[in-house]
C-alpha positions in Angstrom: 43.7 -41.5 -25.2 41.9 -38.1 -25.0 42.5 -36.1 -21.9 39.9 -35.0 -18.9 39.4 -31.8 -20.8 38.3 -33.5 -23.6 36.1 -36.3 -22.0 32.3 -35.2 -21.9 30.7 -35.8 -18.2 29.0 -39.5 -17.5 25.1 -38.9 -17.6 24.8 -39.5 -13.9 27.2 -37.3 -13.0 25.0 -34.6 -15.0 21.4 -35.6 -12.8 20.5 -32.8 -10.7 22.5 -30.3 -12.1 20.6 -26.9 -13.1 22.9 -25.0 -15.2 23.0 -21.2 -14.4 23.8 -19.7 -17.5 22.3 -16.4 -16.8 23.5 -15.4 -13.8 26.4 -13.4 -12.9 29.7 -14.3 -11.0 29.9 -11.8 -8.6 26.2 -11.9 -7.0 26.4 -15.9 -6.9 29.8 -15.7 -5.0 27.8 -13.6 -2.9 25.3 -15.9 -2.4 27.5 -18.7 -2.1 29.7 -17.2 0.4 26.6 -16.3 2.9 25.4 -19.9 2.5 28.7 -20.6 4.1 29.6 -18.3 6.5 26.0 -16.4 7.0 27.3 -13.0 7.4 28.0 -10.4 4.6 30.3 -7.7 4.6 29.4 -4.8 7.0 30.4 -1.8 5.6 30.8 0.4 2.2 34.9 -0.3 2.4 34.6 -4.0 3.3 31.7 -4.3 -0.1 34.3 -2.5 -2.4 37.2 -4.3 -1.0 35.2 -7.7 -1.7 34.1 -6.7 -5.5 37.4 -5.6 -5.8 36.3 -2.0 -6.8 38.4 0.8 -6.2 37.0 3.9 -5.1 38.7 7.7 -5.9 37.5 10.8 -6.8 37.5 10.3 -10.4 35.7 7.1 -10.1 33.4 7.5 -7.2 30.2 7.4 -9.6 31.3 4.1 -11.6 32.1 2.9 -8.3 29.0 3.3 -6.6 27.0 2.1 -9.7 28.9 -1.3 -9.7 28.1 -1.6 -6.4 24.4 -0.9 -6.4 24.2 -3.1 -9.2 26.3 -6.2 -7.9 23.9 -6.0 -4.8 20.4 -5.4 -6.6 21.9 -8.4 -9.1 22.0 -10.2 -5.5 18.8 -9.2 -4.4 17.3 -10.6 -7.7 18.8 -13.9 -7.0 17.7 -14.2 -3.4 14.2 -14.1 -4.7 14.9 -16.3 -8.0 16.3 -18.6 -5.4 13.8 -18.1 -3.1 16.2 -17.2 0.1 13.9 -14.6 2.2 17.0 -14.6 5.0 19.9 -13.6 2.3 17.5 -11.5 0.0 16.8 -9.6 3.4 20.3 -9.0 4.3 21.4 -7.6 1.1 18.5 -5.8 1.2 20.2 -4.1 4.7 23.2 -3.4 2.7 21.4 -1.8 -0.2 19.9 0.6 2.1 23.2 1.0 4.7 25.8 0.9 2.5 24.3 2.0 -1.3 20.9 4.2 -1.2 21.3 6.0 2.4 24.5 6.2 3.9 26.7 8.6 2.3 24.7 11.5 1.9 27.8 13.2 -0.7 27.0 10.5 -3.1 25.4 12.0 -6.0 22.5 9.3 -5.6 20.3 9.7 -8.4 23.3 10.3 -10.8 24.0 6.7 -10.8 20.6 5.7 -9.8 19.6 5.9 -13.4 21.1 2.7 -14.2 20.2 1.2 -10.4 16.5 2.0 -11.6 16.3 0.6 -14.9 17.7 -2.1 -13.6 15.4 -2.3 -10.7 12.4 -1.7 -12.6 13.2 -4.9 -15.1 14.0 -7.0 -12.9 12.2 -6.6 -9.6 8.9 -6.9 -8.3 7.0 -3.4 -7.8 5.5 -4.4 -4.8 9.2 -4.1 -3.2 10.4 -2.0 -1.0 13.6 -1.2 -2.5 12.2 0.1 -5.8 9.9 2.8 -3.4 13.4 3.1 -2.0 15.2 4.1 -5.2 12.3 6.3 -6.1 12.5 8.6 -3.0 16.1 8.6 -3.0 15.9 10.1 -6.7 13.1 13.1 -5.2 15.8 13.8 -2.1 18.7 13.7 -4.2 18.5 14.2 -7.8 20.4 17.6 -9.1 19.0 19.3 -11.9 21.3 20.5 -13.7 23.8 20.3 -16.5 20.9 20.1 -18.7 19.5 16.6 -17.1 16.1 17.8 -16.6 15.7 17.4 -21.0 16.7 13.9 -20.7 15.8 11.9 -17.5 12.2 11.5 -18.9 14.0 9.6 -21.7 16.3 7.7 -19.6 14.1 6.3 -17.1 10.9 4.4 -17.1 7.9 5.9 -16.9 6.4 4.1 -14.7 9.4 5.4 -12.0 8.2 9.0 -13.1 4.6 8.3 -12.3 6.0 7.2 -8.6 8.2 10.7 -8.6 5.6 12.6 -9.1 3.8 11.0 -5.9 6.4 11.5 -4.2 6.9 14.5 -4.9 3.2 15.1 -4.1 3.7 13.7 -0.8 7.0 15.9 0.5 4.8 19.2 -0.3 1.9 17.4 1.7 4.5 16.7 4.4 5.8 20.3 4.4 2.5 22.0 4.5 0.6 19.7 6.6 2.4 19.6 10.1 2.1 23.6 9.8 -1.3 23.4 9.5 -2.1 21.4 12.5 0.2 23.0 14.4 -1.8 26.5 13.9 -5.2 24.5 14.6 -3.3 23.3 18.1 -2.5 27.1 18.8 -6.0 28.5 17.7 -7.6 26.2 19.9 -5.2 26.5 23.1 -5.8 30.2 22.8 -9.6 29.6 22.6 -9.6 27.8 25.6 -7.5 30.5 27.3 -10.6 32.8 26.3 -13.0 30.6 27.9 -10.9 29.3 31.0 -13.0 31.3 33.8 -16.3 31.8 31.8 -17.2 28.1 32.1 -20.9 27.0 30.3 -20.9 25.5 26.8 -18.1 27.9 25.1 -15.6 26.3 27.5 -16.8 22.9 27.0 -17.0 23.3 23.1 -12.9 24.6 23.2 -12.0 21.7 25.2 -13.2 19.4 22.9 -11.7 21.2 20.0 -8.5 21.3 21.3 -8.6 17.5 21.9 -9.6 16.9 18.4 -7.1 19.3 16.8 -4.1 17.5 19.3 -5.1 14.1 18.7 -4.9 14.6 14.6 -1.3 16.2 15.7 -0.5 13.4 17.3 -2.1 11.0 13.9 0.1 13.3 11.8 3.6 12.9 13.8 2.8 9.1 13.9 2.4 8.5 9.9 5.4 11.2 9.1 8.1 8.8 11.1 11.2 7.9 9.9 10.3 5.1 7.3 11.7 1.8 7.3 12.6 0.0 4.1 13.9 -3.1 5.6 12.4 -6.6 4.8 11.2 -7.7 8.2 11.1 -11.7 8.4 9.0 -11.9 11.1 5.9 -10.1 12.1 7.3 -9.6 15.6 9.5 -7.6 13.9 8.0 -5.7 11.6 5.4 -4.7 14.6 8.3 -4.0 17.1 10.1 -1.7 14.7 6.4 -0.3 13.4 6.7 1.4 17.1 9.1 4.0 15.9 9.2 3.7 12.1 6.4 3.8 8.9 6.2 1.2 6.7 5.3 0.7 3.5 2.0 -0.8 2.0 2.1 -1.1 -1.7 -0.8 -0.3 -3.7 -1.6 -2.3 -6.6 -3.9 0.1 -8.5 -2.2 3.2 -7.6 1.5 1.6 -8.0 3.0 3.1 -5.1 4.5 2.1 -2.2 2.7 4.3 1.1 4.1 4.1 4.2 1.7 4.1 7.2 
């Protein structure tokens, strides 16, 4: 008589069943897990402790790259699966725990594989690839001779978005100073015309309210920017009250946060 192991399943028992052959252990035990209990872990240590990866000196790069990668490999199901609740809360861990929290990771030093990655298997329209890209501008060190190979290392559509960004952290620099000089000019040109009254007093007044209110513009689309995948509108237009968020550009392939 042939054992269990060697008996093939009945037919019936095999109806219904979707094999997974391509997806990973670790991100489906993540999944599975959260179907069950809901929650994921809710820091850094409690991830590595979970994936069972040890973190030291020596290893703090592979580390953090088996991380990013279990929890992108996550992210990917949540969409395959199509699980907006659990794709968002991993996507709270990627940006807690992998792409903005410790600020002495080397970032973009692992990020190499977290983009290719990214950028094969996830949508452009997400946040988390705009995520990975201006974590690379912040972060990325040029040296040890990197700056002859990262343009054969990563995608070039990934480069195209560094180089907007890039664009848009000089705009950000130079443009705040430049309305704040406008505000000052025009404060000090009302000063001039404080006690003459007639039209020159007028004219300054109105300035001034122009130049303030395009201040004012500028400090609102510079806020902190939010990466987070919102499920509801409510919110999304709650937290819109103190942070950007992004609108992603088809055409231009970029993520802008407004």
């Amino acid at each position: 008589m042939a054992s269990r192991d060697q008996v093939p399943p009945a037919p019936s028992i095999l109806e219904g069943v979707v094999p997974l052959l391509d997806i990973e252990l670790q991100p489906f035990k993540v999944f599975v897990e959260w179907l069950y209990t809901g929650v994921l872990p809710d820091s850094k240590k409690a991830w590595l402790e979970k994936l069972d990866l040890v973190q030291g000196e020596e290893d703090c790069m592979q580390t953090y790259t088996a991380l990013g990668l279990v929890l992108l490999k996550a992210y990917v199901l949540g969409d395959r699966f199509v699980a907006p609740t659990f794709r968002s809360a991993i996507m709270d861990s990627i940006i807690s725990h992998v792409l903005m929290s410790d600020k002495n990771d080397e970032l973009p030093g692992a990020s190499i594989e977290l983009v290719n990655y990214s950028y094969i298997n996830v949508v452009s329209k997400s946040a988390v690839v705009q995520l990975l890209v201006d974590g690379f501008c912040k972060h990325w060190p040029f040296a040890n001779g990197s700056i002859k190979t990262v343009h054969k290392e990563l995608p070039s559509a990934f480069l195209h978005r560094t180089l907007a960004r890039f664009g848009g952290v000089q705009w950000a620099c130079e443009e705040p100073l430049r309305c704040r000089k406008g505000v000052i000019a025009a404060g000090d040109k009302i000063d001039r015309y404080r006690y003459s009254g007639g039209s020159a007093a007028v004219q300054a007044e109105a300035e001034y309210k122009v130049v303030s209110e395009e201040e004012t513009m500028l400090k609102h689309k510079l806020r902190s920017r939010c990466y987070r995948e919102h499920l509801t509108e409510q919110g999304k237009n709650d937290c819109a009250k103190t942070y950007s968020h992004m609108r992603y550009d088809e055409e231009a392939d970029y993520g802008f946060f407004e």
